[in-house]
Each structure stands twice: as C-alpha cells, then as structure tokens.
VODRENPA-218488 format. One record per residue (C-alpha): x, y, z. Coordinates in steps of 0.1 Angstrom, whole numbers, padded with zeros to 4 digits, always signed. Layout:
XYZ...
This chain:
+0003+1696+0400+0010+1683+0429-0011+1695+0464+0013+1704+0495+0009+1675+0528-0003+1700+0549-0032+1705+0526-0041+1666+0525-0036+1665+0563-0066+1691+0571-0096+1670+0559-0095+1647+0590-0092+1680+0611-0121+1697+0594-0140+1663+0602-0135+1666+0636-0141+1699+0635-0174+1691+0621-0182+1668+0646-0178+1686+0673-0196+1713+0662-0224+1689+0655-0224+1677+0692-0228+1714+0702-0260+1716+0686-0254+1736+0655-0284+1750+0640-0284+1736+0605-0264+1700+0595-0241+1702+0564-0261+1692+0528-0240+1658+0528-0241+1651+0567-0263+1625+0577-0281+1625+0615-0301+1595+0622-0319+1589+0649-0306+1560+0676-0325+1546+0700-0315+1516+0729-0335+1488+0729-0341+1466+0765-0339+1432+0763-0373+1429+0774-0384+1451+0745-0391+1482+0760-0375+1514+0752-0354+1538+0767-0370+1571+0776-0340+1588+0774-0330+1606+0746-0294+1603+0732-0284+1638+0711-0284+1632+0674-0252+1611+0657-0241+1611+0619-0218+1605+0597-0193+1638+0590-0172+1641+0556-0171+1660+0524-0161+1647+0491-0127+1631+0491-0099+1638+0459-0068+1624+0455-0035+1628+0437-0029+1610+0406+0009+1597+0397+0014+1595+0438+0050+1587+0440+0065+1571+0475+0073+1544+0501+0043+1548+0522+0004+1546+0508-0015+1583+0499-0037+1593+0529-0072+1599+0510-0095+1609+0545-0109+1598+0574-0143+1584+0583-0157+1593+0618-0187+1585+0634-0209+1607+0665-0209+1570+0679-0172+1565+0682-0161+1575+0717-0127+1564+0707-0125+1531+0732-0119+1511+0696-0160+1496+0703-0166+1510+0668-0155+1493+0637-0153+1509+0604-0158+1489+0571-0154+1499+0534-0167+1483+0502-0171+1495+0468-0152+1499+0436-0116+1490+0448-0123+1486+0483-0096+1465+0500-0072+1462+0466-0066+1503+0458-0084+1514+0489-0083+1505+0523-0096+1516+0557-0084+1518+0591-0112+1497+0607-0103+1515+0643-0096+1551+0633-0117+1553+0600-0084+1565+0581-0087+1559+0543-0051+1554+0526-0045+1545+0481-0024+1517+0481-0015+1522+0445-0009+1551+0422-0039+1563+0400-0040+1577+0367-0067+1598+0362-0069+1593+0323-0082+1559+0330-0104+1565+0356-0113+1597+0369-0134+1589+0401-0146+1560+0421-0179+1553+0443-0173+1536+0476-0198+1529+0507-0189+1530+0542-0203+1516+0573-0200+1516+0607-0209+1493+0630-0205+1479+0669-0175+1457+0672-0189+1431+0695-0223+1434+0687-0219+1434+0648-0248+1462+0654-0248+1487+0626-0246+1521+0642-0245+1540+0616-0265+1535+0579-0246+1525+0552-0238+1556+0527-0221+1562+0495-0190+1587+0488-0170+1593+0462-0135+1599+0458-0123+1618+0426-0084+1616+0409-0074+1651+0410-0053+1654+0378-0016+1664+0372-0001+1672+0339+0013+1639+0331+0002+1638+0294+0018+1654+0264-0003+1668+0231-0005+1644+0206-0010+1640+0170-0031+1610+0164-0031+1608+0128+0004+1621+0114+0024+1625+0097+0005+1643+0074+0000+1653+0034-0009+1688+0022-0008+1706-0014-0011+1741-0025-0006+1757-0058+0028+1770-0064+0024+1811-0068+0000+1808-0045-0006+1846-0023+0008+1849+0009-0017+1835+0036-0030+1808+0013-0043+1780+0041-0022+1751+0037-0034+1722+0060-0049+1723+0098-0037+1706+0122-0051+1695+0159-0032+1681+0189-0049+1661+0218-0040+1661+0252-0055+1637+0278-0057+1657+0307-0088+1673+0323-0091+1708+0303-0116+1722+0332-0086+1718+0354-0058+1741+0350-0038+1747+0320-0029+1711+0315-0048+1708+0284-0045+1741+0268-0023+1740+0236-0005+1764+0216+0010+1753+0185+0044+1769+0167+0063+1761+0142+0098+1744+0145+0104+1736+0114+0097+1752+0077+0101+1789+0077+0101+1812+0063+0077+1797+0038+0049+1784+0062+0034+1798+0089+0011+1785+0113-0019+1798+0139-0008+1793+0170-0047+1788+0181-0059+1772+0157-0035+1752+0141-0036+1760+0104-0010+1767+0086-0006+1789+0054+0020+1798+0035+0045+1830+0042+0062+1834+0011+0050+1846-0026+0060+1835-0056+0069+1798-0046+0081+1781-0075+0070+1741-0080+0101+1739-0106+0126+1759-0086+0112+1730-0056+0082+1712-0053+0083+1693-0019+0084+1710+0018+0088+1691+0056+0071+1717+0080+0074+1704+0117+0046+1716+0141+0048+1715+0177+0019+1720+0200+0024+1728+0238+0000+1725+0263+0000+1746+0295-0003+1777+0275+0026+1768+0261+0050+1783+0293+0082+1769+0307+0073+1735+0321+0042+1724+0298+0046+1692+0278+0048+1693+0240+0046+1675+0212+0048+1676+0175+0047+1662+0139+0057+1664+0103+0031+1679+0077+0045+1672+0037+0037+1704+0014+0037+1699-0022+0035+1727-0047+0009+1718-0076+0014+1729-0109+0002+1761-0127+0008+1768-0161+0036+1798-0156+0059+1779-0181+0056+1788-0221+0069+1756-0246+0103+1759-0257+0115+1742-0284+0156+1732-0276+0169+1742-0309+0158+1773-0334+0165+1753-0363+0161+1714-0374+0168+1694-0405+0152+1657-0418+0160+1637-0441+0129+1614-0458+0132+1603-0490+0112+1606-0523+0095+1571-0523+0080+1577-0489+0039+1573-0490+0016+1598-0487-0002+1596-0453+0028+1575-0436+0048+1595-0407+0086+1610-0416+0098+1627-0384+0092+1641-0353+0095+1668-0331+0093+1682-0295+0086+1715-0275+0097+1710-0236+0072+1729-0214+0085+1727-0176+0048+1721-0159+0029+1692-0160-0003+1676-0169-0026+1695-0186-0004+1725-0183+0022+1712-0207-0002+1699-0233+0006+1717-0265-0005+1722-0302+0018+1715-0332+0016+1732-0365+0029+1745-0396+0025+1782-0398+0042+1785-0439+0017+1779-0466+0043+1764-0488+0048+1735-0460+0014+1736-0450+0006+1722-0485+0034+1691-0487+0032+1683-0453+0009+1680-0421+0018+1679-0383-0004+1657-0356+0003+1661-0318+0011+1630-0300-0011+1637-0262+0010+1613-0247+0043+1618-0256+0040+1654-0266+0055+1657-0295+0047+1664-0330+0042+1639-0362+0049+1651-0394+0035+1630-0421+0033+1634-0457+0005+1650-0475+0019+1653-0515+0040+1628-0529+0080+1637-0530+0100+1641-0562+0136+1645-0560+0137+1657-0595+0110+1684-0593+0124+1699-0560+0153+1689-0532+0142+1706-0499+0113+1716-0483+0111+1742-0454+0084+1741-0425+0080+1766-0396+0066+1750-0366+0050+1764-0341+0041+1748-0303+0011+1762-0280-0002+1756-0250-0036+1748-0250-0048+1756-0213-0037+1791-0207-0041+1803-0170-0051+1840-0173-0036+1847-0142-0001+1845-0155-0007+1858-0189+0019+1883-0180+0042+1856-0184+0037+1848-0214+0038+1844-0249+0029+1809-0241+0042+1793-0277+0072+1790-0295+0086+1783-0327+0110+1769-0352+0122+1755-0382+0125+1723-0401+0143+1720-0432+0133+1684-0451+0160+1671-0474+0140+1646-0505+0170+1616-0510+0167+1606-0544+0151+1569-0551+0150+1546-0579+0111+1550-0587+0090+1525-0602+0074+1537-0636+0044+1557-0634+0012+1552-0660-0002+1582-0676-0037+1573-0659-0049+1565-0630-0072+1535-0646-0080+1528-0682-0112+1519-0698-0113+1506-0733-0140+1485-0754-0142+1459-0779-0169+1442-0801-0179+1406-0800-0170+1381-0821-0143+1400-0837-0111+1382-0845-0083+1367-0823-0057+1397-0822-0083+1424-0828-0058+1456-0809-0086+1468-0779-0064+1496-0766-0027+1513-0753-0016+1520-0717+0015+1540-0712+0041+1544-0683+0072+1560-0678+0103+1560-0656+0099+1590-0635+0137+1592-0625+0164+1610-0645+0176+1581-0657+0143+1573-0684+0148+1536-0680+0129+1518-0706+0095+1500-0698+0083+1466-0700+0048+1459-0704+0030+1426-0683-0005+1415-0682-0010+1399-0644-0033+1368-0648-0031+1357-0618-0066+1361-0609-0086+1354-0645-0092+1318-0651-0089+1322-0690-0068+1344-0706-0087+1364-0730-0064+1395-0736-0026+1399-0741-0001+1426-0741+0027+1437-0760+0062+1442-0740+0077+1473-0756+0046+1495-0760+0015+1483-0742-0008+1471-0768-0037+1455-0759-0052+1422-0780-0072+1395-0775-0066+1364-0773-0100+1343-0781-0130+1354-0793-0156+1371-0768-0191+1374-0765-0208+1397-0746-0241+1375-0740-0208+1358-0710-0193+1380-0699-0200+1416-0706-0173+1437-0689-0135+1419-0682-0113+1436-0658-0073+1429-0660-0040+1444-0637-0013+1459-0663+0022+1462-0646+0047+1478-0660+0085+1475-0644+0120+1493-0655+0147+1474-0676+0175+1484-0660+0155+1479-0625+0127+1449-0629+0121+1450-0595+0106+1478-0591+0071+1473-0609+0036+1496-0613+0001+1484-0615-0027+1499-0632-0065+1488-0635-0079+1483-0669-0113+1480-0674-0125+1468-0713-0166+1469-0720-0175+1442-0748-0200+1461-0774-0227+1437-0784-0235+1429-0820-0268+1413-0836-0263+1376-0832-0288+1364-0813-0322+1360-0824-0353+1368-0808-0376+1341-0790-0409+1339-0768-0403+1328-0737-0437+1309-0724-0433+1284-0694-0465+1286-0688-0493+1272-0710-0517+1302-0723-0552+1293-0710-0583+1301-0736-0614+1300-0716-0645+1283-0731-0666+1311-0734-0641+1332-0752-0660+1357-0781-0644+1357-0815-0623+1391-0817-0613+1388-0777-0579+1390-0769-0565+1360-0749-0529+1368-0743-0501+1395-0754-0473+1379-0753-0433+1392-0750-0405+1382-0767-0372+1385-0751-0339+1385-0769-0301+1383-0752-0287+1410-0772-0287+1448-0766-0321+1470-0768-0306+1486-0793-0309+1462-0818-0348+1479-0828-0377+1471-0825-0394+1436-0827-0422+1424-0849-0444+1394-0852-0462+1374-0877-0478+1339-0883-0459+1315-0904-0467+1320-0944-0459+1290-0950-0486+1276-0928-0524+1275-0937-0547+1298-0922-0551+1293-0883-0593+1287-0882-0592+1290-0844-0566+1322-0834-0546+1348-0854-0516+1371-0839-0521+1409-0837-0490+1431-0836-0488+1461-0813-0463+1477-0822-0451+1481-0790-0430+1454-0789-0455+1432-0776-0483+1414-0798-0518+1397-0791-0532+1362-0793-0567+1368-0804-0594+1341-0810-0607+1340-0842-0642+1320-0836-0664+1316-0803-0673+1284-0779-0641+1264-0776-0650+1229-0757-0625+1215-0735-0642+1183-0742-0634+1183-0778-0599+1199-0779-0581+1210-0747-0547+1218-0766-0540+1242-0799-0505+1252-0809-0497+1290-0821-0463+1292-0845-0453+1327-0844-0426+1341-0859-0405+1369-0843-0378+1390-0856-0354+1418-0846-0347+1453-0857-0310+1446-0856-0282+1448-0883-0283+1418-0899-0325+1413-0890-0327+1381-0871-0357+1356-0865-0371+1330-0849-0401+1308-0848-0417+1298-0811-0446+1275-0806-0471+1284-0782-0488+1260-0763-0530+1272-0756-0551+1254-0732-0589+1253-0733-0609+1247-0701-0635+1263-0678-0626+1298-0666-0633+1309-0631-0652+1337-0623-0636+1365-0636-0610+1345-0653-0626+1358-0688-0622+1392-0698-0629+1414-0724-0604+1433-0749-0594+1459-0724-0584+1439-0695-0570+1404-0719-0539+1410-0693-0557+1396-0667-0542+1362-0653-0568+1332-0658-0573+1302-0642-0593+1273-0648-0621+1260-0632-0612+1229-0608-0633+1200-0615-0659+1182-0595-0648+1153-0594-0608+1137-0610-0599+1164-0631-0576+1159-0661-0541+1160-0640-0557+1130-0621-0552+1118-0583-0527+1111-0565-0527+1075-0553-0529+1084-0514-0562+1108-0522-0576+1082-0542-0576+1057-0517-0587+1081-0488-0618+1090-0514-0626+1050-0514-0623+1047-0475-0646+1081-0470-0671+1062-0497-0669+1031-0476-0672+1043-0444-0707+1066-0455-0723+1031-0468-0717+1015-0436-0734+1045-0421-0765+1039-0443-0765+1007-0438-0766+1004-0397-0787+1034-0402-0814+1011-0423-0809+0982-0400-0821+1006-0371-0854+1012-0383-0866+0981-0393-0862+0971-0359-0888+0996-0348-0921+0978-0351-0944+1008-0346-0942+1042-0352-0947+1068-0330-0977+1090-0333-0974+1124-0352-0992+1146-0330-0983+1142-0291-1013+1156-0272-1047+1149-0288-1059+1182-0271-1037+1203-0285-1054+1199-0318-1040+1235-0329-1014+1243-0360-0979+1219-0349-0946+1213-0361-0937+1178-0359-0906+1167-0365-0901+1128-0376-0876+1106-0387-0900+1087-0413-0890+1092-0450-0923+1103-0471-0939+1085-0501-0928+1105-0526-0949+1110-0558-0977+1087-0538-0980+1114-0511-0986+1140-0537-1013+1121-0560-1026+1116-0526-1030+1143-0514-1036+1177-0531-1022+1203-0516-1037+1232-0534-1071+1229-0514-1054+1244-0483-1044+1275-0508-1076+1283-0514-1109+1275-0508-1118+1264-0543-1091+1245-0550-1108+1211-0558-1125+1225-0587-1094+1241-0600-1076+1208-0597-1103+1193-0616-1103+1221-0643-1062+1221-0643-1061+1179-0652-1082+1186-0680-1059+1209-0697-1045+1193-0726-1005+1193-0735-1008+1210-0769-1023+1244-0751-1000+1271-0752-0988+1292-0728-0991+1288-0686-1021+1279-0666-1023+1305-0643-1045+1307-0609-1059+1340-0611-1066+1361-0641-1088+1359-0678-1072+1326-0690-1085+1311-0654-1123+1309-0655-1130+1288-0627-1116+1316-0612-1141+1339-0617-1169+1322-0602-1147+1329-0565-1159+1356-0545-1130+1379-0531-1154+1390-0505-1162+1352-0488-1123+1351-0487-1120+1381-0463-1150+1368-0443-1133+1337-0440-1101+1350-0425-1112+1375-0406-1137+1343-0388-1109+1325-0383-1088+1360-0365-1122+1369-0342-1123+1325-0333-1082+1324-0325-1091+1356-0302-1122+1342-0285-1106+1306-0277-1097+1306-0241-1085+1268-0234-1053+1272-0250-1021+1283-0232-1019+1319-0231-0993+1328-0263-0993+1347-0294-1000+1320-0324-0987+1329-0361-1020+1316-0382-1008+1320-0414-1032+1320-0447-1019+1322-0478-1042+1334-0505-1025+1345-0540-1053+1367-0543-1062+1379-0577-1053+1405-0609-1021+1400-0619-1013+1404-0653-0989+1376-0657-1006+1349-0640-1002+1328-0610-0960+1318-0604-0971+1287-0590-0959+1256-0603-0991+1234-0583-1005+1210-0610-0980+1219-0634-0966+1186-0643-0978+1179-0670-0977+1214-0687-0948+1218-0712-0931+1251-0708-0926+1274-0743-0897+1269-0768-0868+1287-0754-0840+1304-0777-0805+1302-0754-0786+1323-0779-0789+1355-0756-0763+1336-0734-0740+1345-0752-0724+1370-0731-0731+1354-0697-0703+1345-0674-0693+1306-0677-0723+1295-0654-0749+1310-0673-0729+1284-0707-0733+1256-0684-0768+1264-0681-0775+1272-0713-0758+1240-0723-0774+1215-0697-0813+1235-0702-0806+1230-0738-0800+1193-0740-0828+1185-0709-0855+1202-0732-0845+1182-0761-0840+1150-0747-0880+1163-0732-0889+1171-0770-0876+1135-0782-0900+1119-0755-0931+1136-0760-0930+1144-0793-0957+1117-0812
C-alpha cells in the first residue's frame, strides 16, 4: 500500500507547526520533544544575565515506504532546530545506521531524503542520531539524539509453501471428512499491518474428492467409497491467498500426492472353477507335484490367503502348503501313487483370507473355491519286497552253504516282470553270505563265529528282467546264535595276595570265571585237579553261584620262607557239550596292611601289602638308590663337622647360670650324658622317696631265681613297712609352708612337684627303677593269635628276644 504525497509532505508542516507553538510558550512539551537549556558565554567568562526562551529539537517518529519506485530520492522528514533562524548559521548532521549511503540530510534545511529503495522483509527499521550544531563555530547547539525511522510495509510478498510438494495417504473407503494432510503457507509481510499476511487457502485442483479448510488448511476427503483398485493415486493443488483472499492479494500454491491404502474389501478368486494335473505314479512321497493360485486384488497382508483341501478322499493322498511369498498353493504328495490300483484323484481347494476387516464383512464371503482333478501316468516301477527289512539268524560253526533265510520282491506293474536277486557287497570287507538269483535264498559263504562278529548286516537288491535298471533295496539283518565252543577260564591279572596272618578256614579270594560264549550255556562249577596231590596249604570252595573261594587250609604263612604258591583249578561249563578248563593261579604271601586281613564275611575286601622299611622285594630304582647314598653321605659329614666343633671347646659352660638362684631349673645343654656310668652313679630312686637308699640296698640283694616282681609298696616289700606315711605328709606339707614364706625370690607361681607312689596297691609298684637285673615271668604268645599283623610282629620279635635272654642266662 502505498501512502498518497500529500500525506508524506505534512510531517515537515506539523514540525514547524510544533515549533512555533513551542516558541509561544505552550504549557506542556511533547513526550519525544527535547528543550535544553542554552546559555551565552563572554569571552571573559562571565555570563549573560539574560535569558534566552527555551530551544529543542521538534519531530515524531519518522516511517517510510518500502519498494519506493522513481527518479528522485523518498522524502523521509525534516529535522528543525528552535536555534535555526534560517540565515543557513545552523548546520545539521546525520549519523547512524545508513547515514550518508541510504540516508542523507540536508545540512541547511534539516530535510531527510532515502536514496535507495527499502525492503521491509529485510530490515524493518533503522536507528539514526542527529545533531545540530553552529556552522562557523563548530558549537553544538543542540544535544545529540536518537530517532528512528521504520519501513512501512507494502504487500510485495506472496504465500509460500516452503516445504512442498507434499505426500499424503488415507485408506481407500475411508468416510467423507476423513483429514487428509494439512497444509500451511507463509507470507513475509508484517501480519499486524493490514491484510497483507492474512491467508485463505482453496482448492484449485482435485475435486470433488478432496476438500480443504479454507482457514486452516487441512484437507479431507469429499467423496465415499473411494476405491484404491478402481485408482490409487490423486494430485490435489492448493492455493493460498493472502489479503483475505480479495481481488488484488498475492497467491500461491502447491501440489499435495494422495494415495489410497489398502483395506481388505477384495475376497480371493481363483481364475478358473476347475483344474486338471498330471504327476505320475513314481513321484515320492513328501516331494511337491503342482501348484495353484487364488488372485486377491489388495495387497500386503490383505491378500494373504490359506490353501486347503476341503474332500476327505484328497485330504488323505494329498496335502497343500501356502507359499507367503508368492501366494500360491503347493500340493505335495502324502501316499504313494499306483496307476494300477486307481487313475485319478480329485481335490477341492479352497483359498481364504486370513486378515479379515470386520468393517467390510458385508462384502464378503472372503474365500473361494475349486477343483483339481490329478491324473497318475503309468511308470515302469522297480520291484517291491514283501517287507520293509528282514531279520534272519544262523548258528555258528555250521557248514558253508547252510540256507539262513528268503526275501521276496515283486514287479508291481501289470506287466509281472520276473526278479533277479543281488547281494550288494560293496561295503563288507569279506563276503560271508550269498544269494540265489531266481528266488532269494540266503547262504553262507564261510563259516561264522559269533565270539567275531555277532550280528552281520547286508543290502539285498532286487531289479526287473525285462527292466534291470530299475533296482530295490532292502536291509537284511542276520543274528549269529552262539553254540558251546568255548571253554571257560579265570581271568586273574593280578596276583592274589595271602596275608601272613591269615587263620586256617579264612577265605582269601573268590574268584570269577569268565567264558566268551552265551550265559546260557549253565552254570559253572569248580574243582581242584584229581590228578594232583592234596594242596597242604589252600583248597577251593564252590559257591554255587557261579563264583568259588580260595580258602587257606593252615595258619602263619611267612613271606620269608615262601612268597609264591600256585592254585590249579579246574573250571567247567554247563553248556551242551560240557566244556573245561584248567587256570593256574598265582598267590602271594607278604605283610598285610592294616585292615588288609579280613575275616570270612568281608574275604572281598582288596589287600595290600605292607611296604617295606627299607629295599623291598621289587628293589630300587637306580636314580633312588643313588640319591639314598648321597642323603647317607651328606648326614655323616654332618656328624662329623658336628664332632669336630666340640672338641674345639676347651671348657664347658656351667650348668646352672646364677649361683643365687639355687631353686628347681631347667637347663638345657648340648653335652651328651655318660650313659650306664651316670646311672650306677647316681641313684635316682632317692629323690622318689625318702627311703630310697635302703630300698636300693634291699633291691641289689634280690637274687635272679625269685619269682615274680619287686614291687615298691605292698606285703612282698618289707623295707617298706618300716616307712611312716605320716613323716611323708609332714615332709611335703614343710616344704609347701617354706616355698610360701621365702620372700627373696622373684615374685611367681613355682610348680614344686613331689612324686611319692604312695602305698597299697595290690599289684605292686609299675616302676621299672632297679629292675635290671630282674627277669620278667615266662610268657605264652599263643593268645596272639588273632591280633592284627603288628601284634605277629611282636609276638614274633618278643618271642625270639626272650629266648635269645634264656640262652644267656640260663647256667
């Protein structure tokens, strides 16, 4: 919009206007109209007393046209001063945004003029400062103040659609009113000026389908019942119109693209009522023979369908799949096909949708069907065996040519071909069995034993004379039955271990035998050799469980006299004919470990002998032998440099440390006692009890022929007797009330320890002081008998020290 000259030409008239008004002494200035104060100054300094009336700078805000079109420059407004009496002494300067390049000033007359045209979409206003001072003075008469000058918009700018064309989808059927798409036009004017920015949109193109709100832009649809496969794609053309949309308003427009979705509205159709196939009688059972298709008009999930056959009768032969992708239907085969039993087959098919939209139910039935005749083409078959598999059996050892058993096969055509009868060896490495052409007997070829192979599993083909090429298999499994021809045996890696201390009766081992034929052969029994003497050291017991016992016949077997007896034992079958054998068992004598001996009950129990001290009967190795030698070495050297160390030490250190301390002490030192000397010596029964020198005497007096034990206290001690129980209490309870009273040693509990046997036992004193010499009483070791190996070793050593002790003192 454009404002008339006559309006632009009043602002400098309402500024004088203004100004005069202002010299008249108008009440109250104008918000934006500034009065200083000016004051003439003397050279001298002093000031004038006279009083000029108040001068300011008059204007109002300043606008200008946008899009100014013509040969001279756009008069904004003029600037004025109270100080300007219009003799040109004032000089008017401008300075601010575009000051001097878009806007410039009259320095005389104050008249502002735009050089340039403006747009006001790229800059809507601009701040500017004007001044005014005296032209030969450069004095400024006026302060310097800011003002604005605003771009009064035009409509020079059409409604546009920054972001189309655009893309929109709605379901086909959709109601009438369905929203489509919005849509929303800019305009770059100023919408608080005017009408330049108010829009109104319509549609030019794509009724009477669409509509469109004129205010808000959004367009739905006009028409029902809009059918995606009668057309799927629409162009609708918007325009939107600014200035209300009246004659003379800009416009603009663009292209939205409506595409109708699917909905399933369309039931499957198959393109013909009837079909016919033709597969033939060798096809395989599970492979595919044919397909078939239902066109459904939608898409996506709306044409997925479901195949299948609705008649029992081809519901049993036959079986139909759906293909997702392709959409159609598979039909494989689910019996196999005979050409001579029956020709054709019939199937009803039937295609469904399988997302149904309620919505359009009325529509429907949303399935179809048809049908399918299957012609079977006859085919030269290969033979077919009576059975699936065969399983026949044999016995060992019989005779080459023994007959084992008959498969049968048969051409199933109309033809009856005769069959030939094969054995396929391609995968045994001998050839035990052979088959006759003409009418499938079975033989063998070699003797067999089932102890190697047990089971033998051979392919029998059978193939047409008229047609070899077409050839069967069949699997034939044949079982070899055992027979009694192996004898019985006792299978002992390991040697059976017979402990020294084994009773006569105990059970030392059952034993197992183990035999390659069938169980069924019986049961076994055992026996010692009758042709052997009578074993003196173990005898065989059977069980009658198929096991038997090892049992010692005497007690006390020495490893060092014998460490190795050998048991014949004869085993035999209960099998048809009875066979037997003889094994040698090996028995090993040596010392049991704990536990390693056991009674009748438990004779199951593993033993194990007793590892020696010292290089037991397996021997050493020669690596342990020699680290043994270097161990032994390496100790001597130690006793010697330990021997060479003390003879260097020419005195020995005392025994007790403090001489003060004269109280009970442990002292340890390294000095090695006298032995026997140190006990003559000394006798240490005197610190036992008070009386012990005279029973010392009395005790070397006994003689070595008295029987029985010399005991401290009791009848057979009469020197004994003379000792007062009563001075014994005194004594110690003295020696309790002295420890109290002694004050001079550190303040600590001391352990004074007595010891007094004290008197009355019945058996004597257990003591073995002064017993040296004393002989103890014949002692009978054959209660040992039941003791655990130790208590033998004992027995054994104890025996032989006490005779060897006999032999010495005996006169």
């Amino acid at each position: 919009m454009r404002i008339p000259a006559t309006t632009a030409c009043l602002c400098p008239l309402l500024i004088c206007l203004c100004f005069v008004q202002r010299s008249y002494g108008t009440s109250q200035p104008r918000p934006n109209v500034r009065a200083p104060r000016n004051q003439t100054k003397h050279p001298d300094g002093e000031k004038d007393v006279h009083h000029r009336p108040k001068r300011g700078w008059i204007w109002n805000q300043f606008f200008v046209l946008e899009e100014h079109i013509g040969p001279e420059a756009q008069h904004v407004g003029k600037l004025h001063s109270n100080s300007d009496k219009g003799d040109g002494s004032v000089r008017y300067l401008l300075s601010g945004e575009e000051a001097g390049t878009i806007f410039v000033i009259d320095e005389v007359t104050g008249d502002i003029h735009a050089t340039k045209s403006l747009d006001r979409e790229k800059k809507g206003q601009y701040v500017l400062h004007a001044q005014a001072i005296d032209r030969y003075t450069n004095r400024s008469l006026e302060p310097e103040s800011e003002f604005i000058i605003k771009v009064q918009d035009v409509n020079d700018n059409a409604p546009k659609f920054p972001d189309g064309p655009f893309a929109a989808a709605v379901p086909e059927m959709a109601d009438v009113g369905t929203s489509v798409f919005q849509v929303t036009a800019t305009d770059a004017d100023d919408p608080t000026y005017g009408n330049s920015a108010k829009i109104v949109y319509s549609i030019l193109q794509g009724q009477p389908y669409f509509s469109v709100d004129p205010k808000t832009g959004v367009i739905r649809t006009a028409l029902s019942n809009m059918d995606r496969e009668a057309r799927e794609r629409y162009s609708v053309v918007v325009q939107a119109k600014d200035m209300a949309g009246s004659v003379g308003g800009l416009s603009g427009s663009t292209t939205i693209n409506v595409t109708l979705t699917d909905v399933n509205d369309n039931p499957p159709k198959f393109p013909q009522k009837n079909y016919q196939l033709y597969v033939p009688e060798s096809a395989q059972i599970g492979r595919a023979v044919g397909k078939i298709k239902a066109t459904d008009e939608d898409l996506g999930v709306n044409a997925e369908m479901r195949y299948s056959i609705t008649n029992a009768e081809g519901k049993a032969m036959f079986s139909i799949t759906t293909d997702t992708d392709q959409k159609e239907g598979i039909i494989s085969l689910r019996q196999p096909l005979n050409y001579e039993k029956r020709k054709v087959h019939t199937l009803h098919i039937e295609g469904e949708n399988t997302h149904l939209d309620s919505r359009f139910s009325h529509l429907g039935p949303f399935k179809d069907t048809t049908t399918l005749r299957i012609i079977i083409g006859d085919v030269d078959e290969p033979p077919v065996f009576s059975m699936d598999y065969y399983i026949m059996d044999v016995y060992e050892n019989s005779p080459v040519g023994t007959e084992v058993g008959t498969v049968t096969a048969q051409d199933p055509d109309s033809t009856k071909s005769p069959i030939r009868y094969f054995v396929d060896h391609s995968e045994e490495e001998q050839v035990y069995f052979t088959i006759s052409v003409n009418n499938g007997v079975i033989k063998t070829t070699r003797s067999l034993d089932r102890e190697d192979v047990a089971w033998h599993n051979i392919t029998v083909m059978a193939s047409e004379v008229d047609n070899p090429s077409l050839v069967s298999h069949v699997p034939v499994t044949i079982q070899v039955l055992d027979v009694n021809d192996n004898a019985p045996y006792i299978a002992r890696d390991d040697e059976i271990i017979v402990c020294e201390s084994s009773r006569a009766g105990q059970v030392i081992q059952t034993v197992r035998p183990s035999d390659m034929d069938n169980f069924a052969n019986g049961r076994f029994s055992f026996a010692l050799p009758s042709d052997l003497p009578v074993n003196p050291n173990f005898t065989l017991k059977d069980n009658e469980d198929n096991t038997a016992s090892i049992v010692a016949r005497r007690r006390q077997f020495s490893q060092a006299e014998q460490d190795l007896y050998q048991l014949p034992v004869v085993v035999r079958d209960g099998g048809e004919p009875v066979l037997s054998s003889t094994s040698t068992l090996t028995l090993r004598v040596c010392v049991c470990q704990r536990g390693g001996s056991s009674s009748s009950s438990s004779s199951n129990r593993v033993r194990a002998c007793q590892v020696p001290a010292f290089l037991s009967t397996a021997g050493l190795s020669t690596g342990a032998f020699i680290a043994i030698l270097l161990c032994i070495i390496i100790l001597l050297a130690i006793v010697v440099l330990f021997v060479l160390l003390r003879s260097k030490k020419g005195k020995k250190e005392p025994l007790i440390i403090s001489e003060e301390d004269i109280r009970e002490n442990v002292v340890t030192y390294d000095d090695e006692g006298g032995g026997e000397e140190d006990t003559e010596a000394f006798d240490i029964a005197a610190l036992r009890n008070p009386a012990g020198a005279e029973q010392r005497r009395l005790r070397r007096e006994v003689r070595s022929g008295e029987e029985g034990w010399l005991v401290a206290c009791g009848p057979q001690s009469p020197s004994l007797v003379l000792l007062d129980t009563e001075d014994m209490h005194h004594v110690i309870r003295q020696r309790v009330v002295d420890a109290d009273k002694d004050t001079s040693g550190p303040p600590y509990d001391s352990l004074q320890t007595y010891a007094y046997e004290g008197c009355g036992s019945p058996t004597g004193s257990v003591s073995s002081l002064g017993l040296a010499q004393v002989l103890p009483p014949e002692l009978s070791y054959s209660d040992l008998e039941d003791w655990e190996p130790e208590g033998h070793m004992q027995a054994r050593l104890f025996g032989t020290e006490l005779s060897e002790t006999e032999q010495t003192i005996t006169p």
